[in-house]
MDAnalysis code that builds the backbone (N, CA, C; Angstrom):
import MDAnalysis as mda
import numpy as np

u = mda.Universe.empty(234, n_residues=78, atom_resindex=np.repeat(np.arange(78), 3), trajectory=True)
u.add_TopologyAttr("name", ["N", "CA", "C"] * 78)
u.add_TopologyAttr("resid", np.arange(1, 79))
u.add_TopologyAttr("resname", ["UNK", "UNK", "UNK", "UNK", "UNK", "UNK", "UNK", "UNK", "UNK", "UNK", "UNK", "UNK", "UNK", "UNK", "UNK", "UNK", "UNK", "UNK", "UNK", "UNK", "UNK", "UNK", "UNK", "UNK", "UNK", "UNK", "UNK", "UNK", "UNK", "UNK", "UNK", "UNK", "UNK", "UNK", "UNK", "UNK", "UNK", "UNK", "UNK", "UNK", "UNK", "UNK", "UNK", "UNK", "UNK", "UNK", "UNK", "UNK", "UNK", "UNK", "UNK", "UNK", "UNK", "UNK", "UNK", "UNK", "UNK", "UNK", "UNK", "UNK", "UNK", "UNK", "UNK", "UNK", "UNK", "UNK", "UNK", "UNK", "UNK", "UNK", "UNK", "UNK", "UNK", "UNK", "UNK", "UNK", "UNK", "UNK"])
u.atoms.positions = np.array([
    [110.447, 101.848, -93.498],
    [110.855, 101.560, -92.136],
    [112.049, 102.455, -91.809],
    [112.076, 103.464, -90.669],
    [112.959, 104.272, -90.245],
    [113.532, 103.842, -89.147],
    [114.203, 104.128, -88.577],
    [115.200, 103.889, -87.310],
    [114.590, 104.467, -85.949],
    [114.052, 104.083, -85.466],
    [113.405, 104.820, -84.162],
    [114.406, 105.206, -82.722],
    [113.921, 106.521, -82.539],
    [114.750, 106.868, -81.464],
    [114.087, 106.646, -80.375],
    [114.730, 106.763, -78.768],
    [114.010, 106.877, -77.591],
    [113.203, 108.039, -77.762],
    [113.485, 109.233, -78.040],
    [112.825, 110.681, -78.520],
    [111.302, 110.180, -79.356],
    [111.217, 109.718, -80.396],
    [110.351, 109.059, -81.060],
    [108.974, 107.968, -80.393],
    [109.608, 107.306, -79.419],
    [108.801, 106.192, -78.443],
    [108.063, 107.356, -77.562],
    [109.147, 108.014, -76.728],
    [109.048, 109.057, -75.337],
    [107.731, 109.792, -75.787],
    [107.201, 109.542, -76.635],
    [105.405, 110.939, -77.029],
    [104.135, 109.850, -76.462],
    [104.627, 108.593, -76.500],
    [103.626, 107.727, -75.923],
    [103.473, 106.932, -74.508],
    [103.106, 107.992, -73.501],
    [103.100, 107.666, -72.390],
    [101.647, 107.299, -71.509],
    [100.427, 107.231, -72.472],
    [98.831, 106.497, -71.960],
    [98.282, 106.419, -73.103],
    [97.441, 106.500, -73.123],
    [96.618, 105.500, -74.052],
    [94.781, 106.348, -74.253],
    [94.795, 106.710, -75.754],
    [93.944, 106.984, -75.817],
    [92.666, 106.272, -76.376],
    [93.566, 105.358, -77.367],
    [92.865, 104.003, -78.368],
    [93.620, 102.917, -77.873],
    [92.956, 102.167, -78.316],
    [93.489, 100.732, -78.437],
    [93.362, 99.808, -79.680],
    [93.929, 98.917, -79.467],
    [93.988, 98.410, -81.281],
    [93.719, 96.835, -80.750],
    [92.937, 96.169, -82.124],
    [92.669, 94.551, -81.485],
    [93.731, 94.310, -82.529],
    [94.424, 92.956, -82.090],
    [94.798, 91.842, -82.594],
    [94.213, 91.715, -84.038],
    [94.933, 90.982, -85.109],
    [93.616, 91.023, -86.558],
    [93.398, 89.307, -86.119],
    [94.242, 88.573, -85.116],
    [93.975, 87.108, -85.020],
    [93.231, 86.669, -83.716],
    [94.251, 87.280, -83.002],
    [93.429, 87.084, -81.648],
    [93.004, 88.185, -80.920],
    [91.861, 88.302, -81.169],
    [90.778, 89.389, -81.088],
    [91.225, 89.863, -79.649],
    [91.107, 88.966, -78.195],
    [90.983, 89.560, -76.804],
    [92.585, 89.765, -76.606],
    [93.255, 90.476, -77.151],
    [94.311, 91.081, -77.109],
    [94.269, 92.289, -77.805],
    [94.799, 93.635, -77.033],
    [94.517, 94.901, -77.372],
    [96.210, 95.619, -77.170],
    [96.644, 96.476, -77.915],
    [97.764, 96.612, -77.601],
    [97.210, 98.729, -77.708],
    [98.560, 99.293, -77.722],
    [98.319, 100.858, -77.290],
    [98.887, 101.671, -78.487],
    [98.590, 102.669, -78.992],
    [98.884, 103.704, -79.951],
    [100.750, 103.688, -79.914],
    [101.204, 103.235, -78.822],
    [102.500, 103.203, -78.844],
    [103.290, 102.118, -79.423],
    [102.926, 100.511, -79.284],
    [102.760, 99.452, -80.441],
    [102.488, 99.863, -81.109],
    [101.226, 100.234, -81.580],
    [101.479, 99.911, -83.242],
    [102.100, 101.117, -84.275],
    [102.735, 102.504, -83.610],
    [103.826, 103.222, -84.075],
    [104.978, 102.108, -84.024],
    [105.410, 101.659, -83.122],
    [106.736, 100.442, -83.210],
    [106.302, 99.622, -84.100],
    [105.453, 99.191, -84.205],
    [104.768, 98.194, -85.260],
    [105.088, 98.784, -87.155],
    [104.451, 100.044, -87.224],
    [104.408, 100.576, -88.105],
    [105.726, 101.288, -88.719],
    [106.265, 101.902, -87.789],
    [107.535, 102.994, -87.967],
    [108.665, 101.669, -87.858],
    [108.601, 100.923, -87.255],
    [109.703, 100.153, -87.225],
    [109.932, 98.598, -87.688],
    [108.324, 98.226, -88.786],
    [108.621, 96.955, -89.353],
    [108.586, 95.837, -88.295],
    [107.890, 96.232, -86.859],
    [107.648, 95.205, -85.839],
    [106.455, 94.210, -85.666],
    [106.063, 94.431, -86.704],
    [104.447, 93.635, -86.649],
    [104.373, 92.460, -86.075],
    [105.817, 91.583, -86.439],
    [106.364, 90.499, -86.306],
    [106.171, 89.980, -84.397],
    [106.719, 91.292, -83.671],
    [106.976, 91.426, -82.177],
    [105.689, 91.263, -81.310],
    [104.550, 92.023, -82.509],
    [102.746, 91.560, -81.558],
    [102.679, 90.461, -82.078],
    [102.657, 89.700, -83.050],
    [102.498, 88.346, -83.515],
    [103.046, 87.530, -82.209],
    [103.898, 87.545, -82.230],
    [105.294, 87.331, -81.109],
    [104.203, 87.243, -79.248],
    [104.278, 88.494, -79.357],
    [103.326, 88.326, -78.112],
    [102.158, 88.049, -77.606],
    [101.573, 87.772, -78.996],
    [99.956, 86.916, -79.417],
    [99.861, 86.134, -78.955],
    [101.045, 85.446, -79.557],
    [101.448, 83.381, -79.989],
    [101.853, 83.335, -78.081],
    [102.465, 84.077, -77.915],
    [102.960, 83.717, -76.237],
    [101.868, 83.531, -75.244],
    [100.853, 84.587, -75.755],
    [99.493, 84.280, -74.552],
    [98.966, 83.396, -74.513],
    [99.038, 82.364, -75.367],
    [98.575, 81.057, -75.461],
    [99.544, 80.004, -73.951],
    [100.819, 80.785, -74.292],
    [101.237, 79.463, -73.296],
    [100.631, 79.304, -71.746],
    [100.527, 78.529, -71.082],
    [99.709, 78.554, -69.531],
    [100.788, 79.052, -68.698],
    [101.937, 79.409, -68.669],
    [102.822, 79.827, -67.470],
    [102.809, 81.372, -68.096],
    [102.315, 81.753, -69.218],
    [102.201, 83.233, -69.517],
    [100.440, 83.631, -69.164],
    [99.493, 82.832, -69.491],
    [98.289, 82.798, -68.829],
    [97.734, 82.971, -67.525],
    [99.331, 82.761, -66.453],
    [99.022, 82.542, -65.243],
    [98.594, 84.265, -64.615],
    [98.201, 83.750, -63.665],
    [97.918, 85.370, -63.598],
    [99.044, 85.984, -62.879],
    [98.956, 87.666, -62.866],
    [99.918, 87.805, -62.837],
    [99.931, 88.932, -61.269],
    [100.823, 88.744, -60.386],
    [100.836, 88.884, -59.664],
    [102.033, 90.059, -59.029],
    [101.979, 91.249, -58.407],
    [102.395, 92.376, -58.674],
    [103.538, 92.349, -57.532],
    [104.379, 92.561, -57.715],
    [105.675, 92.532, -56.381],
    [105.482, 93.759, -55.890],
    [105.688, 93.917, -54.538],
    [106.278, 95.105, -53.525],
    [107.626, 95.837, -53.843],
    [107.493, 97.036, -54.620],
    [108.360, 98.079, -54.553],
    [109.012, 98.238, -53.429],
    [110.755, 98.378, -53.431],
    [111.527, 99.044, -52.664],
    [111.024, 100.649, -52.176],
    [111.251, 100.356, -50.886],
    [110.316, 101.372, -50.511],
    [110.892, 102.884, -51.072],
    [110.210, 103.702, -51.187],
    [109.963, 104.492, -52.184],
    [110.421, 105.213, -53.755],
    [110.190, 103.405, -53.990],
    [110.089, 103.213, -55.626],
    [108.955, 103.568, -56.385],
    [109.094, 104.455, -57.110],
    [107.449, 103.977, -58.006],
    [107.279, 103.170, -58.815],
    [108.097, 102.415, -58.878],
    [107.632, 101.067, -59.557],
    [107.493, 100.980, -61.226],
    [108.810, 101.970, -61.812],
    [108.747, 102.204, -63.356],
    [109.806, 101.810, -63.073],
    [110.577, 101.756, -64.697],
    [111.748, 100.659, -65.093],
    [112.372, 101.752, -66.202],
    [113.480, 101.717, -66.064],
    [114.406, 102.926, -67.393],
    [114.642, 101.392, -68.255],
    [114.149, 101.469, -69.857],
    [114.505, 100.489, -70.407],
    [115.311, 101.112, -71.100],
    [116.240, 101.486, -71.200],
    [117.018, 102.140, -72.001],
    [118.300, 101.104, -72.087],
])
């Protein structure tokens, strides 16, 4: 397990595969999980967000807000 940089994440910006769940199958996560998964000892974090889809206020559907106008509607998580 190495230390991951933003530099390191920043190469995964779509999706060419997808990966199932090994528990709960109708959950698919992106080549960019499971590098965080792998490179960073996070396996723990999809488990994490597995167990959450179960709850019904995370089940709910999900419903998309109106961008400030001319936002594109990405987020700096930094």
């Amino acid at each position: 397990m190495s230390k991951l940089t933003h530099a390191d994440l920043r190469q995964f910006t779509g999706s060419e595969q997808v990966f199932r769940h090994s528990l709960m199958r109708s959950m698919t996560y992106t080549e960019g999980v499971q590098y965080l998964a792998e490179s960073g000892g996070a396996y723990w974090l999809i488990d994490k967000v597995a167990c959450l889809q179960l709850e019904p206020k995370v089940k709910a559907p999900i419903v998309e807000a109106e961008g400030r106008p001319g936002s594109d509607r990405r987020a700096d998580l930094r």
